[in-house]
C-alpha positions in Angstrom: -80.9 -46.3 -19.8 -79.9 -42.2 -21.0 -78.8 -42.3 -24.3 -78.3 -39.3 -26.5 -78.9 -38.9 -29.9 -77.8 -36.8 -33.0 -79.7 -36.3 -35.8 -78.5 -35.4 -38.9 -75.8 -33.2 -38.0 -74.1 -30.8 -40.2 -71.7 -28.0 -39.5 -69.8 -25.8 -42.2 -66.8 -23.6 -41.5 -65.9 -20.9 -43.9 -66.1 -23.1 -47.4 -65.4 -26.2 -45.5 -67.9 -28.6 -44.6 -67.3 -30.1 -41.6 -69.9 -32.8 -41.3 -72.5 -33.5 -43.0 -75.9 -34.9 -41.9 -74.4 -37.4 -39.7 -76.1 -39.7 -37.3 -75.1 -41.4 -34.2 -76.3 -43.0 -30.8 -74.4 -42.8 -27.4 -75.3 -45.5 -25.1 -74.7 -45.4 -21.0 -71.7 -46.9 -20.7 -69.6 -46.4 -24.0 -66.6 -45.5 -24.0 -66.1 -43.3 -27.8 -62.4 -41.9 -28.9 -63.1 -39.5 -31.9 -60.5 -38.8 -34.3 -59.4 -37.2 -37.5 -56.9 -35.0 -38.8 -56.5 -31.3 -37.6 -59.6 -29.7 -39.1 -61.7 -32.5 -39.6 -64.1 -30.7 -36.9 -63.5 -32.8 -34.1 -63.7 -29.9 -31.5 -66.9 -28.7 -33.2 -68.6 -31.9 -32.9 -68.3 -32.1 -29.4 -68.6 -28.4 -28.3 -72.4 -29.1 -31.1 -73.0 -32.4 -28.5 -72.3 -30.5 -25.8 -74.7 -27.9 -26.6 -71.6 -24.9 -26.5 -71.9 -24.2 -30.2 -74.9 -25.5 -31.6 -74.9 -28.0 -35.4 -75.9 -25.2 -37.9 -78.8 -28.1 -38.3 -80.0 -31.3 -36.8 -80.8 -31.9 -33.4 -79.3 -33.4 -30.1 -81.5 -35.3 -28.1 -81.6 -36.5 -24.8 -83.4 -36.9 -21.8 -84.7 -33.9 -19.6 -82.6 -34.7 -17.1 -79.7 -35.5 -18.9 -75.9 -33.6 -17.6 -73.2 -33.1 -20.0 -69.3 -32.3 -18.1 -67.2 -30.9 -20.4 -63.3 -30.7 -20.5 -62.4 -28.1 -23.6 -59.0 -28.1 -24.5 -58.2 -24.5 -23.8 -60.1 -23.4 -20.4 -61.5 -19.9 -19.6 -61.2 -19.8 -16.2 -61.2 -15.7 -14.1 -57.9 -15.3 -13.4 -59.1 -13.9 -9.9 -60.6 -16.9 -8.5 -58.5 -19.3 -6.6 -57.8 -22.9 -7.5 -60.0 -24.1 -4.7 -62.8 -21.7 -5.6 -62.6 -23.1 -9.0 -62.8 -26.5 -7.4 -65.5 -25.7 -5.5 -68.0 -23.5 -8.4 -70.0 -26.4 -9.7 -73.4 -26.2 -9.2 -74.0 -29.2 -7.3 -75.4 -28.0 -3.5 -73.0 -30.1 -2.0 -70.1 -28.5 -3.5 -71.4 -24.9 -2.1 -71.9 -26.9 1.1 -68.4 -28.1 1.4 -67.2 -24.6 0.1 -69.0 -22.8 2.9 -67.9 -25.3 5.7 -64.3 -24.5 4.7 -64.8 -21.0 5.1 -66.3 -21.0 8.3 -64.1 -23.8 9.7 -60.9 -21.3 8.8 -63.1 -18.2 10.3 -63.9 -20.9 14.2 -60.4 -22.1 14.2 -58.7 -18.6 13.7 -61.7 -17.4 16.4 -62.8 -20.3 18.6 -64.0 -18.4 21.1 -67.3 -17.2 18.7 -70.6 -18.3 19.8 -71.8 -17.3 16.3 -69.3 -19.0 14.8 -69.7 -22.1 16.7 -73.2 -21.9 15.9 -72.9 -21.8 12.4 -70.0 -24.5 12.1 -72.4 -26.8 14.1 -75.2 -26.7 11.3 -72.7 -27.1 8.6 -71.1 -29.9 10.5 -74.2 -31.6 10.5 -75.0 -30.9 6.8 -72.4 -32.2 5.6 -73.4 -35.6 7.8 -76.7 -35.4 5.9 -75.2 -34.7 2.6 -72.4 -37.9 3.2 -70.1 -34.6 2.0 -67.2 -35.8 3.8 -66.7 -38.8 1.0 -67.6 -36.1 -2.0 -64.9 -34.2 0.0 -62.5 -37.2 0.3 -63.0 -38.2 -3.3 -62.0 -34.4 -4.4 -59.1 -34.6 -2.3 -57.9 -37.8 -4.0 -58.6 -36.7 -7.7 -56.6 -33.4 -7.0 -53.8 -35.7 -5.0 -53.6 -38.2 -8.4 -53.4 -35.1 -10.8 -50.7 -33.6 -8.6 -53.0 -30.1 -7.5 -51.5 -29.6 -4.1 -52.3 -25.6 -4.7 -55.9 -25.1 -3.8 -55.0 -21.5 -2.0 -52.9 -20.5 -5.5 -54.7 -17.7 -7.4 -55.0 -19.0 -11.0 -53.3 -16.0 -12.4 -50.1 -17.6 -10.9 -50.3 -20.9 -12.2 -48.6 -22.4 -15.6 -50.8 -23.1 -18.3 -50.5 -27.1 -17.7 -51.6 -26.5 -13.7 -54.4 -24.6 -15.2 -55.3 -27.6 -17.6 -55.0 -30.3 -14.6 -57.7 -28.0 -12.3 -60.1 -28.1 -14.7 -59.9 -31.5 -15.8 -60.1 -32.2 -11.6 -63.2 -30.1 -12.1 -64.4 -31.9 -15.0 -63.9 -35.5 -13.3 -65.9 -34.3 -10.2 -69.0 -33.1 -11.9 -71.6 -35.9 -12.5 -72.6 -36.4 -15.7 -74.3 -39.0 -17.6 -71.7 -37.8 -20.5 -68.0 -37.0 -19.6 -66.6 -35.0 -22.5 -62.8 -34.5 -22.7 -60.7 -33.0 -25.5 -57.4 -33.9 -24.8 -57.3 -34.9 -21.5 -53.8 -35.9 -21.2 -51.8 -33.5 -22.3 -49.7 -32.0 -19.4 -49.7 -35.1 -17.2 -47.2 -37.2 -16.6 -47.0 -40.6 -16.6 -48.5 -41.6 -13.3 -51.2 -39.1 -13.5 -52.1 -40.6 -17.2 -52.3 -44.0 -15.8 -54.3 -43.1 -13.0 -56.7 -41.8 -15.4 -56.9 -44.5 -17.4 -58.1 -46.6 -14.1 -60.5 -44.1 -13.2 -62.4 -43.5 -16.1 -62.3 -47.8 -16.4 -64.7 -47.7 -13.6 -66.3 -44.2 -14.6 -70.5 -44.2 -14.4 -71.6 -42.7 -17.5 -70.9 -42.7 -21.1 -67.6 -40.9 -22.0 -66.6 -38.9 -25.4 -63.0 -38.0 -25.8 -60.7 -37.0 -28.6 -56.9 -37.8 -27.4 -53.4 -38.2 -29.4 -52.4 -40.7 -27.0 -53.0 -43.8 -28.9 -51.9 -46.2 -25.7 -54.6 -44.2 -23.9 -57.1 -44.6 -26.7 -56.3 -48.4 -26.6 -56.9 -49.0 -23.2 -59.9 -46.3 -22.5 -62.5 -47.1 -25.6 -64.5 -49.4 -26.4 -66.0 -47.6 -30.2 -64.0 -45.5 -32.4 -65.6 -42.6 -34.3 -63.8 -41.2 -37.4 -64.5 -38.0 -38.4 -63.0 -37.3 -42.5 -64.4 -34.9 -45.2 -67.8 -34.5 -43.3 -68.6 -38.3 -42.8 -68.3 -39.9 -39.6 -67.5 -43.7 -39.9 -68.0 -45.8 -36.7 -65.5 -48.7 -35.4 -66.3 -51.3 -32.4 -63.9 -52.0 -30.2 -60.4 -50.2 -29.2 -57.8 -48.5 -30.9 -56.3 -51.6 -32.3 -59.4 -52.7 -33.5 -59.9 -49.6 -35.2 -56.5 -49.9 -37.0 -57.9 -53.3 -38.0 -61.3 -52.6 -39.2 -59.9 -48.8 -41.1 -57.5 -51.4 -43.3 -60.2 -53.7 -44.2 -62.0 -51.0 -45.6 -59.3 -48.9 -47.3 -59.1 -52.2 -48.9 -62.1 -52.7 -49.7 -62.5 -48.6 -50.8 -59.4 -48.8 -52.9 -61.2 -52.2 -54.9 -64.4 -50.0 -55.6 -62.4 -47.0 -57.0 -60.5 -49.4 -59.2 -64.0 -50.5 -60.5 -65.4 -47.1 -60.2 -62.5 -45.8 -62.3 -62.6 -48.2 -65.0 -66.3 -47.3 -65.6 -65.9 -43.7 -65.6 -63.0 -44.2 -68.2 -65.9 -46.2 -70.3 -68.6 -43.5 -69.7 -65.9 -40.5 -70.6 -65.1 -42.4 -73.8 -69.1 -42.2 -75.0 -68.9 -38.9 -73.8 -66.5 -38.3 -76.1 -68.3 -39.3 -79.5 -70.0 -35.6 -79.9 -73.5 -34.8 -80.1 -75.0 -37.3 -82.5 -74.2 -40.3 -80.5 -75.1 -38.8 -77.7 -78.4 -38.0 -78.6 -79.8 -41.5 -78.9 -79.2 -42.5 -75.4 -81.1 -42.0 -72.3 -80.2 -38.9 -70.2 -80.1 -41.2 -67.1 -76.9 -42.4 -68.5 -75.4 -38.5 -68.8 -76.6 -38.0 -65.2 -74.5 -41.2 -64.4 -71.5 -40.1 -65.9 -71.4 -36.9 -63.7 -71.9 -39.2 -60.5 -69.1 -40.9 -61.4 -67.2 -37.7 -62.8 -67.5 -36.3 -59.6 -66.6 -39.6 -57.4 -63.7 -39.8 -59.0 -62.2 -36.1 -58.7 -63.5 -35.8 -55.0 -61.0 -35.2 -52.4 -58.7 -38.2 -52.0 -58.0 -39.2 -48.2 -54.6 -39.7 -47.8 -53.1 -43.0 -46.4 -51.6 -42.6 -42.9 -49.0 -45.0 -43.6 -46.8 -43.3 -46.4 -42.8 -43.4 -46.6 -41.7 -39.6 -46.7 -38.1 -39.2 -46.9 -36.5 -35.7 -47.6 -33.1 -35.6 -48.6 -31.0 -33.4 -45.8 -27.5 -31.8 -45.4 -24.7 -33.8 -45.0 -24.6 -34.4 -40.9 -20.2 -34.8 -39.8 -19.4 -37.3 -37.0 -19.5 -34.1 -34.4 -22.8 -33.4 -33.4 -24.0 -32.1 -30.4 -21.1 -31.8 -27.2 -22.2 -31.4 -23.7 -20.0 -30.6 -21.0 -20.4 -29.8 -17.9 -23.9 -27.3 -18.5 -25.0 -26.1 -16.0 -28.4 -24.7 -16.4 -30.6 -22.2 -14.8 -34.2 -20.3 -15.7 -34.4 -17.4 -12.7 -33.9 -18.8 -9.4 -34.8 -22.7 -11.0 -31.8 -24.9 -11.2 -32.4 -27.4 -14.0 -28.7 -28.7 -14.8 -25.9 -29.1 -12.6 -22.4 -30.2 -14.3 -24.8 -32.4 -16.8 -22.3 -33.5 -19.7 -23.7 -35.7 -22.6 -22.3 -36.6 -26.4 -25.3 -36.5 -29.0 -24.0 -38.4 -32.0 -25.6 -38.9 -35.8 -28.2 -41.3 -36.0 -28.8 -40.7 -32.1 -32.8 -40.6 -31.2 -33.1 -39.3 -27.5 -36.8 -39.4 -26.0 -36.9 -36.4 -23.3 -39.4 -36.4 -21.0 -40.0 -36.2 -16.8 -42.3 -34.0 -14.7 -43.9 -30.9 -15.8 -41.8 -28.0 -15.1 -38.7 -29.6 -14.7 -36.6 -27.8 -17.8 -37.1 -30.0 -20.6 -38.0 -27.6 -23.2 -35.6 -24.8 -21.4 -32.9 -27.5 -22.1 -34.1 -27.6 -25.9 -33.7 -23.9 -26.1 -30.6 -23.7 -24.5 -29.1 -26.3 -27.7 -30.6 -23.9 -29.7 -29.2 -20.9 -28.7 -31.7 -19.3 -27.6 -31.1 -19.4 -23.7 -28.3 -18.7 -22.0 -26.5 -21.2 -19.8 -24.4 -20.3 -16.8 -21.2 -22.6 -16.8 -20.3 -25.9 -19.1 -20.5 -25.8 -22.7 -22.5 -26.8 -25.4 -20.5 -27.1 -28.6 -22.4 -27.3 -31.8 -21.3 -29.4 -35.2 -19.8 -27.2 -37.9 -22.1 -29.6 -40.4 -25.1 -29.0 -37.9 -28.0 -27.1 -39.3 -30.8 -27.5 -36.4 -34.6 -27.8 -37.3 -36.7 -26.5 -34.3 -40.4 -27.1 -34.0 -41.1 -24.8 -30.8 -44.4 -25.4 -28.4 -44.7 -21.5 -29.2 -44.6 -21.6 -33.1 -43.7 -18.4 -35.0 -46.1 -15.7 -36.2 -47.8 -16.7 -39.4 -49.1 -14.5 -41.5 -52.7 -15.2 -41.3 -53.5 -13.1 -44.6 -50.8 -15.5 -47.1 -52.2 -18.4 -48.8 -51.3 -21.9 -47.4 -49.1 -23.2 -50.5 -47.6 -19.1 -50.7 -45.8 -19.0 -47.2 -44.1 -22.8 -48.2 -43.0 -21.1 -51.7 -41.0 -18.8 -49.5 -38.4 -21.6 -48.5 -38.6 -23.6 -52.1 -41.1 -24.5 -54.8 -39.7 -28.1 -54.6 -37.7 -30.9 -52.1 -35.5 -33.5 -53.2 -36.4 -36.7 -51.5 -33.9 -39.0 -50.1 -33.9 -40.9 -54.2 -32.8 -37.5 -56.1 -36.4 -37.3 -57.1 -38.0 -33.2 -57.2 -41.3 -33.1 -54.8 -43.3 -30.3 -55.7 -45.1 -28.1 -52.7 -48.3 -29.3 -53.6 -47.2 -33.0 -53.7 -45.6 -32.2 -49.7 -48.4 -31.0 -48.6 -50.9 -33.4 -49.4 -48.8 -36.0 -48.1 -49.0 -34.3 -45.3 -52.5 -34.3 -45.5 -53.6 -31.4 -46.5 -56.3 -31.5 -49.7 -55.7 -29.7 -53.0 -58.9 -27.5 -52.0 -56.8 -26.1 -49.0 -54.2 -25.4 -50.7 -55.2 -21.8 -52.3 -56.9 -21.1 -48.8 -55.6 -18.1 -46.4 -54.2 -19.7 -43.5 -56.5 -17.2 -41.0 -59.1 -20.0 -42.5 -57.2 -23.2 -40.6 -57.7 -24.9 -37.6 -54.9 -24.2 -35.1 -53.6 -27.8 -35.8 -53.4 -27.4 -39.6 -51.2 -24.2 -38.4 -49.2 -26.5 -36.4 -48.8 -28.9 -39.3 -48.2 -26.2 -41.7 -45.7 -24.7 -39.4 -43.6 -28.4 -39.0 -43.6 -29.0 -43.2 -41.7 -25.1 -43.5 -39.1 -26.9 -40.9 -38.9 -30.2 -42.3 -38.3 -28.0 -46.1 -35.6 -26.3 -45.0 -33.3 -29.6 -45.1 -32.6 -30.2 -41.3 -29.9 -32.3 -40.3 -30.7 -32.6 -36.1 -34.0 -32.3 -35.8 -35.2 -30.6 -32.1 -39.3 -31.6 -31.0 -41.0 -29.9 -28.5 -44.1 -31.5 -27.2 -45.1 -32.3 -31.1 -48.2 -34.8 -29.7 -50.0 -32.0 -28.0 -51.0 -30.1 -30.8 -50.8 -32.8 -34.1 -53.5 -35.4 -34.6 -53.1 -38.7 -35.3 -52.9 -39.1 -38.7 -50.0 -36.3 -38.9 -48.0 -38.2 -36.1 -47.9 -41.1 -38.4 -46.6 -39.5 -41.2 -44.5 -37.8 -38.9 -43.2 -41.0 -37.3 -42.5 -42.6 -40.7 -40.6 -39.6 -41.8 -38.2 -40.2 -38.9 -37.9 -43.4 -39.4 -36.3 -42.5 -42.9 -34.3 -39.5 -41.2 -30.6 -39.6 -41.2 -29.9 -37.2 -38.8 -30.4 -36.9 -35.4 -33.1 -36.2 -33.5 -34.1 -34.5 -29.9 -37.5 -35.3 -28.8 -39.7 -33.7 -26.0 -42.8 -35.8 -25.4 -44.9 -37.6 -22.8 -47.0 -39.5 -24.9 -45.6 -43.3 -24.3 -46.9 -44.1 -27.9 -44.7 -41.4 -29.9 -41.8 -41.8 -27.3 -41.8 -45.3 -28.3 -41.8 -44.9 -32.2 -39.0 -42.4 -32.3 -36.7 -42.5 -29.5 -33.4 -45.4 -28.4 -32.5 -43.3 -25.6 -34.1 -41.2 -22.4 -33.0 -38.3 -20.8 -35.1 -38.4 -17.7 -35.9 -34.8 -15.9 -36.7 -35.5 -12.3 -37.3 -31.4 -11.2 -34.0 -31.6 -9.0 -31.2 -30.5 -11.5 -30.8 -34.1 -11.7 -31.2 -36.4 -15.3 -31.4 -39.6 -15.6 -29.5 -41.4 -18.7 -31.8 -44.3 -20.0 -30.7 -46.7 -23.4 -34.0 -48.5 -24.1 -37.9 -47.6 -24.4 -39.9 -45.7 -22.4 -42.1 -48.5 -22.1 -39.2 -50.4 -20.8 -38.1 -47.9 -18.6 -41.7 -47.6 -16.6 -41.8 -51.0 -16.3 -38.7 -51.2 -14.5 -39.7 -48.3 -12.6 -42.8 -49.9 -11.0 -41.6 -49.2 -7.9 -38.9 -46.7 -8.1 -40.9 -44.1 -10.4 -40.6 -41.2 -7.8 -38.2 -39.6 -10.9 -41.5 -39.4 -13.5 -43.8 -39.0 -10.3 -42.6 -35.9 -8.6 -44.5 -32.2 -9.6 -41.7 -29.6 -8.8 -42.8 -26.2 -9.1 -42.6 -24.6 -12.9 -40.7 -21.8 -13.4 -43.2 -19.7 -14.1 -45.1 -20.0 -10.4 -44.0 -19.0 -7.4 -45.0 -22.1 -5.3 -46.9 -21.5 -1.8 -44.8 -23.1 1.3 -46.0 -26.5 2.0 -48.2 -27.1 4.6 -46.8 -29.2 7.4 -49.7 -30.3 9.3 -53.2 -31.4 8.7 -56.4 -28.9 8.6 -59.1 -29.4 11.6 -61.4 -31.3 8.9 -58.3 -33.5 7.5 -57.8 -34.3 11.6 -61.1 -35.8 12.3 -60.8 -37.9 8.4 -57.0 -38.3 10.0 -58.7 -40.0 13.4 -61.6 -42.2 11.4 -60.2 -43.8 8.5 -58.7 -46.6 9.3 -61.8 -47.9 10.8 -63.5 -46.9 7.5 -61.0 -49.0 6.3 -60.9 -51.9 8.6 -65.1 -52.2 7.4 -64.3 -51.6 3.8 -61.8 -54.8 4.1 -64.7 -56.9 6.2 -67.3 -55.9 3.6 -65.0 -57.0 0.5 -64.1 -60.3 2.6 -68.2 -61.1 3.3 -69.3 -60.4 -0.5 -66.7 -62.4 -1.8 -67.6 -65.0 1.0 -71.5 -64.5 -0.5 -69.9 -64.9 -4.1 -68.7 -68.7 -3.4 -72.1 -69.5 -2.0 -73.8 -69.0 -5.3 -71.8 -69.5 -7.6 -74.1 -71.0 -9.7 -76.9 -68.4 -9.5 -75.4 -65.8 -12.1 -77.5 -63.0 -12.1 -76.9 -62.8 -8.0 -72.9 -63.4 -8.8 -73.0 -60.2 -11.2 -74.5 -58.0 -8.8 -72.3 -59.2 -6.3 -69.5 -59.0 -8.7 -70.3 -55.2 -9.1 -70.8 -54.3 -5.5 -67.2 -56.1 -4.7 -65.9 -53.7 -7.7 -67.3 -51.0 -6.0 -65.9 -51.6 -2.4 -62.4 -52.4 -4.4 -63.1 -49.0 -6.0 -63.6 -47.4 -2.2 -60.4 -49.1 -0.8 -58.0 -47.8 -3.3 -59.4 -44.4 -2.6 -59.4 -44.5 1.4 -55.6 -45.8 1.1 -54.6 -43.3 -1.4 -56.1 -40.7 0.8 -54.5 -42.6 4.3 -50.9 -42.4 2.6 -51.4 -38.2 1.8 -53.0 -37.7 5.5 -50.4 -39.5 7.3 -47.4 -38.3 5.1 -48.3 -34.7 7.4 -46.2 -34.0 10.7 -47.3 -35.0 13.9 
């Protein structure tokens, strides 16, 4: 069994401490979800596990042969390569072998009449039967189908930043690795690419590390939680749910010990308090106590996740938000077509729908900041909009964190008449009284993101408008987030594909299929996908974003995808007869276990093959004859 082990760990950040001599164990097949709020270090830890930036001290350790694949959550890649020589620039030999057959396959068909040529396809033919490349080639071709990268010939420079995301998450999928590392994997994938990836890395080999926002996808992906808060990392088994169990059993049982804690230190400060004299006649073990306990009780207090925050907000009229017949268009991209829609106050509309397909141009054009080419979109006099932008505004990185808040008020009236002060906002938005003196160049980009959403939520909003909040907050923010909404009186707008969020905060869907065409939905998005089991070709479909210029579809299949084309449903046909004679096997011993597991995993395994081969039979015979 690989396991890997870190040894007291401990990285510091400017005058933070991120953690602190920490200790933990990953076994082969756990599945770990770390998180903690923006700052906590959570991208350290894993780029110090993953050997990219090193623990200032303690070790990692791990078996010689032990391979780390690595997901960050902003990618690198040379703008100049293409996405299939991205694809194909793992050091594996079989993916230089598949790389090289590809080129020389495109070189013999464009010039069949090449002895040379024919030469060398022949010995790469016949490596890649000697390598079994053509199922690492198959299973490439299925990841990239699932995660909707249909643009292997693209140069990257031309792709969106969510297309560049997907590629190297393909990338990161295909490497093996004893530990899969991914920091957050699902952001820019839709719904049926999320739940294809849940599936996947079900059945996925090694040991997997991930930090995510997406608590659904935590829930169904882990099986041990890892909190990261003020440098201590505190370990849960079990899911996300079992987390949220275990975490209030032990607030509780933290909040009793303070109690006790307190009440001593009140008795020890009252002794300290007598002078001198009666000081003097007791031990100095007792003095050394009372400034344990002086500094337990003035550390850092972690905030509870679960606090009410309601801000008072201008008085919202019945006349909201008017759409009538917008029609919408970003360059050549139709994205609204005589699309007409009454927002009213109280209304809480989810908006999601493929990647690319206008959501957040539709947010900017209710903002005013996007033109629209016929309709109108008539805005409340009583309307004053809060915007919280993917792109925020410039911060200046020199101001001190509780400074650039003062700007827009030293205090907020909550929603009982009662004066918040700054410092009070912030920390219940979890930021510490230690960060709040601290230059903001000296946050995390998440604590800017947070910081960034307080100013908003300050200036007294009455229609709130969110774009894509769940990529960029941690968890513990979109609580207190989600419980300030709930409190809200004014409307809000909502662009999101995390299910979880979308679930929280939103009554109503506005559905972006890519087409100039939305879909009006009253209900959850969990409702929704469940009644679109079948029918889901709305959330499913990839148009092109606005920002590529998408390469003309190919209409038939390659040489290589004609000879899969011509075998596969005999490599199907077997798969089936294989799956029918283990489970045939399986009812002849049933009562010998340890031969029912291993037949148990094999039939897994098969299961695992079939859903691949079909996947990859539906995309080969969707080309023309």
């Amino acid at each position: 069994m690989k396991i890997l082990k870190g040894k007291n760990l401990t990285k510091t950040y400017g005058e933070k401490k991120l953690f602190n001599s920490i200790n933990f164990v990953i076994n082969e097949h756990d599945r770990v979800g770390l998180i903690g709020t923006n700052g906590s270090g959570k991208t350290n830890l894993l780029n110090a596990v993953s050997n990219l930036d090193p623990a200032d001290s303690g070790t990692i350790e791990t078996p010689n042969d032990y391979r780390i694949a690595y997901l960050k959550q902003s990618e690198e890649i040379s703008q100049f390569e293409t996405v299939r020589e991205f694809i194909y620039s793992g050091d594996q030999h079989v993916f230089q072998v598949i790389k090289h057959y590809e080129e020389i396959l495109e070189q013999y068909t464009n010039n069949p009449t090449s002895s040379t040529l024919f030469e060398k396809f022949t010995k790469l033919e016949n490596e890649m039967n000697q390598l079994d490349a053509w199922n690492t080639e198959s299973n490439i071709k299925t990841i990239l189908t699932q995660l909707h990268v249909d643009m292997l010939d693209e140069s990257i420079h031309h792709l969106s930043g969510g297309q560049v995301k997907r590629i190297a998450l393909a990338q990161a999928l295909l490497e093996p690795a004893d530990l899969l590392i991914l920091d957050e994997p699902t952001n820019h994938l839709d719904f049926d690419s999320i739940e294809w990836l849940e599936k996947y890395l079900a059945d996925y080999k090694g040991a997997l590390l991930l930090v995510t926002h997406d608590r659904y996808f935590l829930d169904r992906v882990t099986n041990r939680i890892w909190e990261l808060s003020y440098g201590d990392l505190f370990e849960y088994v079990g899911n996300y749910e079992k987390y949220v169990e275990q975490k209030a059993v032990r607030d509780e049982q933290n909040e009793a010990s303070k109690q006790k804690e307190y009440k001593l230190y009140k008795q020890e400060l009252e002794w300290m308090k007598r002078g001198p004299k009666a000081r003097g006649t007791k031990q100095q073990a007792r003095i050394n106590h009372f400034e344990k306990l002086d500094q337990a009780v003035h550390a850092p207090k972690e905030v509870d996740q679960d606090l009410e925050i309601g801000l008072t907000q201008q008085r919202l009229g019945k006349k909201v938000i008017e759409i009538n017949d917008l029609d919408l268009e970003v360059g050549d991209h139709q994205i609204m077509k005589d699309f007409s829609k009454l927002i009213q106050a109280g209304d809480r509309i989810g908006i999601t729908g493929a990647n690319g397909a206008g959501k957040s141009s539709f947010l900017n054009a209710i903002a005013g900041v996007l033109p629209i080419q016929g309709g109108k979109i008539e805005i409340g006099e009583t309307v004053k909009i809060g915007y919280y932008t993917q792109k925020i505004e410039p911060i200046p990185e020199d101001k001190r964190v509780i400074n650039y808040l003062k700007e827009v008020g030293q205090e907020v009236i909550n929603k009982d008449g009662e004066k918040i002060s700054v410092t009070s906002l912030l920390e219940q938005f979890l930021f510490p009284s230690f960060l709040h003196g601290s230059l903001i160049k000296k946050l995390s980009g998440g604590e800017k993101r947070r910081l960034f959403l307080i100013k908003i939520l300050m200036e007294q909003p009455n229609v709130l408008l969110l774009d894509e909040p769940t990529n960029d907050l941690d968890i513990a923010t979109l609580t207190v987030l989600e419980s300030y909404l709930k409190t809200f009186k004014g409307t809000v707008l909502t662009v999101s594909h995390d299910r979880y969020f979308l679930d929280k905060v939103s009554d109503q869907l506005l559905i972006f299929d890519g087409n100039a065409k939305v879909e009006k939905y009253t209900g959850s998005i969990s409702d929704y996908l469940k009644q679109n089991v079948v029918q889901s070709s709305k959330i499913k479909s990839t148009p092109k974003s606005v920002e590529q210029v998408e390469a003309p579809k190919k209409k038939k299949r390659t040489y290589s995808e004609e000879k899969e084309w011509q075998t596969i449903e005999t490599e199907i046909e077997k798969l089936e007869q294989k799956s029918t004679s283990v489970e045939e096997q399986m009812s002849e011993c049933a009562a010998d276990y340890g031969k029912l597991a291993e037949l148990q995993k094999e039939l897994n395994e098969i299961s695992d093959q079939l859903e691949e081969k079909m996947a990859r039979w539906e995309y080969l015979e969707s080309f023309e004859e």
